[in-house]
Structure formats: structure tokens, C-alpha cells
C-alpha positions as a Python dict, from the first residue, in 0.01 Angstrom:
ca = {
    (1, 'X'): (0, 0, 0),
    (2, 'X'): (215, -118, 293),
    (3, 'X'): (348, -450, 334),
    (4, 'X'): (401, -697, 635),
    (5, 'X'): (719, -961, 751),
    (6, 'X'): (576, -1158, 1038),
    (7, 'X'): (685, -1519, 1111),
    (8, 'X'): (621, -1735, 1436),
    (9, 'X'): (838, -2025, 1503),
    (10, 'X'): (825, -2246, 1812),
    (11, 'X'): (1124, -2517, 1789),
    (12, 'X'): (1440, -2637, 1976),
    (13, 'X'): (1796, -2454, 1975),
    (14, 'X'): (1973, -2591, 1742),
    (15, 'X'): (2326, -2448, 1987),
    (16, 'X'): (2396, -2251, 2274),
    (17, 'X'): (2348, -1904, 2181),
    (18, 'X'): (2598, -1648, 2124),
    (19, 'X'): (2583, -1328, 2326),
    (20, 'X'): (2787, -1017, 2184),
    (21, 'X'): (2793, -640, 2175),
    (22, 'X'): (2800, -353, 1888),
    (23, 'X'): (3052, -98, 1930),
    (24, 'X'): (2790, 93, 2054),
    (25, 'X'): (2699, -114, 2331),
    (26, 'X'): (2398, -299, 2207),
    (27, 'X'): (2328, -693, 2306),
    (28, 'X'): (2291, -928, 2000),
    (29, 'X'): (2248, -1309, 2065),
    (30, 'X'): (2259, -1570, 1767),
    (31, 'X'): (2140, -1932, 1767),
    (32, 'X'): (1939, -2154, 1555),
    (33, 'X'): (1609, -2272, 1593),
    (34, 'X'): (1499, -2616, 1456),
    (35, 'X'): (1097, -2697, 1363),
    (36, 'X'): (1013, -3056, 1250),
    (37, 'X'): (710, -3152, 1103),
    (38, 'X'): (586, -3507, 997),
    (39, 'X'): (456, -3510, 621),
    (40, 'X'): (375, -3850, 407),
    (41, 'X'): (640, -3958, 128),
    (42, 'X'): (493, -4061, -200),
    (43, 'X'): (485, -4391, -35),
    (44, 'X'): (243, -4330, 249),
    (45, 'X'): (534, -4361, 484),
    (46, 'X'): (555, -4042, 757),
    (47, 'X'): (909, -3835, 773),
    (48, 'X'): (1080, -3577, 938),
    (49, 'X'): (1115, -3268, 754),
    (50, 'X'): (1339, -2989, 1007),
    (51, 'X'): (1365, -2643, 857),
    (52, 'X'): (1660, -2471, 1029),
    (53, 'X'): (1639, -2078, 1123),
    (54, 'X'): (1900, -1839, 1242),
    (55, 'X'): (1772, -1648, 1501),
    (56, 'X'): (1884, -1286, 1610),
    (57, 'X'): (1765, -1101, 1918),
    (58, 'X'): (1847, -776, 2020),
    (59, 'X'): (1908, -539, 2322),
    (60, 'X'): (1747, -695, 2724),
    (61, 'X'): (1554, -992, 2528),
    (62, 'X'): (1927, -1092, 2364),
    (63, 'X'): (2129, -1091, 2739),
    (64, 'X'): (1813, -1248, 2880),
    (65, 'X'): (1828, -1543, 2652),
    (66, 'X'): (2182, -1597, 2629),
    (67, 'X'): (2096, -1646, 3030),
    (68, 'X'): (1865, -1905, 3026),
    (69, 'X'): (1869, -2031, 2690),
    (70, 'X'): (2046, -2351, 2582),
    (71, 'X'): (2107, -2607, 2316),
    (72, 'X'): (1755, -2867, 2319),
    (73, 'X'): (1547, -2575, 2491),
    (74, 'X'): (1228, -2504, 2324),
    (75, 'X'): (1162, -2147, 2252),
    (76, 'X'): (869, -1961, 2066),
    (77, 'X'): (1009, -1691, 1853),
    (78, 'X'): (829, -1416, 1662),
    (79, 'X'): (972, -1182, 1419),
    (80, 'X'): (1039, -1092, 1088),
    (81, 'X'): (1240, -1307, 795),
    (82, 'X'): (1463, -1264, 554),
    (83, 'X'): (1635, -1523, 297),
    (84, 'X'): (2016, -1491, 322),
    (85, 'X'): (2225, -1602, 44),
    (86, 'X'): (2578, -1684, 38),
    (87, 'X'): (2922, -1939, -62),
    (88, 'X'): (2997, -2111, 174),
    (89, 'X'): (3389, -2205, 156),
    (90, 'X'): (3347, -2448, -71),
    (91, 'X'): (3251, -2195, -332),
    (92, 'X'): (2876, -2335, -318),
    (93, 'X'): (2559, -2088, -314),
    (94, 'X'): (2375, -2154, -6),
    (95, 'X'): (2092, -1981, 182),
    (96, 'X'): (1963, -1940, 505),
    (97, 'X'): (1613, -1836, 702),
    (98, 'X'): (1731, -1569, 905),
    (99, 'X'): (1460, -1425, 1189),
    (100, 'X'): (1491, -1090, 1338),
    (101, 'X'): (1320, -1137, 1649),
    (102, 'X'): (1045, -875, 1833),
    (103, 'X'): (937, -1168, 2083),
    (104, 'X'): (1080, -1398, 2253),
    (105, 'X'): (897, -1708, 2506),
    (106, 'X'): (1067, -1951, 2678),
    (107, 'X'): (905, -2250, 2672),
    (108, 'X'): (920, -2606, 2905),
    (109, 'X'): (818, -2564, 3279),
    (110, 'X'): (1081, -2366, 3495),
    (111, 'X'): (1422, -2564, 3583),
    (112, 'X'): (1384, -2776, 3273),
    (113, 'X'): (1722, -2984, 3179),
    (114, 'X'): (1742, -3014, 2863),
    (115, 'X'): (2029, -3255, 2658),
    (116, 'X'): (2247, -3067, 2616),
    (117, 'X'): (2588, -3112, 2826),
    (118, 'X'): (2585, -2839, 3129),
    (119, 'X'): (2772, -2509, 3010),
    (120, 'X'): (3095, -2394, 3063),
    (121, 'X'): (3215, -2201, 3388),
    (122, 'X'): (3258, -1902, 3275),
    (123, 'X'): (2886, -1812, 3122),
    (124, 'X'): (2721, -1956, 3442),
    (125, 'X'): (2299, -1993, 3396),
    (126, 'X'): (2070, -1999, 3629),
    (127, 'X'): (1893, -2348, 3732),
    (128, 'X'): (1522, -2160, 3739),
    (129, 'X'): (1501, -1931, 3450),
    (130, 'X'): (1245, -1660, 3496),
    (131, 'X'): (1020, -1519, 3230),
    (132, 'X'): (1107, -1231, 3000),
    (133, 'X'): (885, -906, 3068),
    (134, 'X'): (579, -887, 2856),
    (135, 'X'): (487, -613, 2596),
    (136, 'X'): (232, -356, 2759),
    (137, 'X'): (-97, -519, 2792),
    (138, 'X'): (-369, -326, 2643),
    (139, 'X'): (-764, -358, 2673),
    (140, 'X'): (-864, -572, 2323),
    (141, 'X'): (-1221, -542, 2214),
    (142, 'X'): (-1378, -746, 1935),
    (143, 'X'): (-1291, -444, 1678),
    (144, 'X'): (-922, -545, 1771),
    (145, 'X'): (-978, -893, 1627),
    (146, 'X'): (-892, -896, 1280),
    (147, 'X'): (-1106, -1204, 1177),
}
């Protein structure tokens, strides 16, 4: 029997993403994505709970959203996850939610500002970002639905 890895995630950066390149030429961005939810404490009273994720996109999607992306944006991110674990320098065991992503949304109407201070002079972005491409639509019929 096959298995699936599918998570959906729509949060703030956590940091201004970090373009780079493989030795073969292939875009990777990094950044984090925050999502806070509001649960009840034993006491009744509401809190924040944030669950951090490391995000990693690859190839078009990666150099488009090292473009337009910054630190407060929100972003909808699907993909798969994986639990990282690892010291840290301290010699502690930590672990991570790390998110390979297949799709990628910005979210926020065009020309949004977000918090964060503007970004450096040398990785100029655009005041309007534009849309990434969608996937290939394709005709869906109720025998698509899988509910």
C-alpha cells in the first residue's frame, strides 16, 4: 500500500528568505513560516501557540519568492514534511518541521508593505509582486472529488 506526505500551511515569514544555487544550477530559497493559533489554558484563559516551519522551495517558484517575498508577508505553502533532528551548539537535541514545498501562494492584496524594514540594495524587490504561474488546470468532475 502506498503512503502520502501532504501538509498546507498558511502563516507569516518568519525572515527574508534566502535565495541560493546547487552546483548544478538549481534555485533553492529557505525561510520560515510562522502559524499561530488561539487555544484555552487549563484556566479558560485564550493563548498564542506559533509552530515554526522551515520552508524550502525549489527551481522558478524558489527565485520567484525570494523576489517578492519578505519578512511579515503571509504566504500559503503546500508540500510535504519531514521532522529534522539535530544539536544545536550547545550540545542540545533539537528538532525542526521542515516543508518541502510543491506550491507556493502569495497572499495580501498586491503592493502590500509589510513590517519588516525595506531590503537591502543589492536584492532589489519589486513594489507590485505578481502571481506565481498556476499548475495546469484540468476539467474536475464529481468522480474527482474524493469526499
Amino acid at each position: 500500500m502506498s503512503s502520502f506526505n501532504k501538509i498546507t500551511i498558511v502563516g507569516y515569514l518568519g525572515r527574508d528568505p534566502e535565495l541560493r544555487y546547487t552546483p548544478q544550477g538549481t534555485a533553492v530559497c529557505n525561510f520560515s513560516v510562522a502559524s499561530t493559533e488561539k487555544r484555552k489554558d487549563r484556566a479558560g484563559e485564550l493563548q498564542d501557540v506559533t509552530t515554526w516551519f522551515r520552508i524550502s522551495v525549489w527551481g522558478r517558484q524558489a527565485e520567484l519568492a525570494n523576489q517578492y517575498l519578505t519578512k511579515g508577508r503571509q504566504v500559503y505553502v503546500e508540500g510535504r514534511l519531514r521532522q529534522e533532528e539535530y544539536t544545536d551548539r550547545d550540545g542540545n537535541r533539537r528538532s525542526a518541521l521542515e516543508v518541502t514545498a510543491s506550491d507556493l501562494q502569495f497572499l495580501g492584496p498586491r503592493g502590500e508593505e509589510s513590517t519588516a524594514p525595506s531590503p537591502s540594495p543589492q536584492a532589489p524587490r519589486p513594489a507590485r509582486p505578481e502571481a506565481l504561474p498556476e499548475p495546469d488546470a484540468r476539467d474536475a468532475s464529481d468522480d474527482d472529488i474524493p469526499f
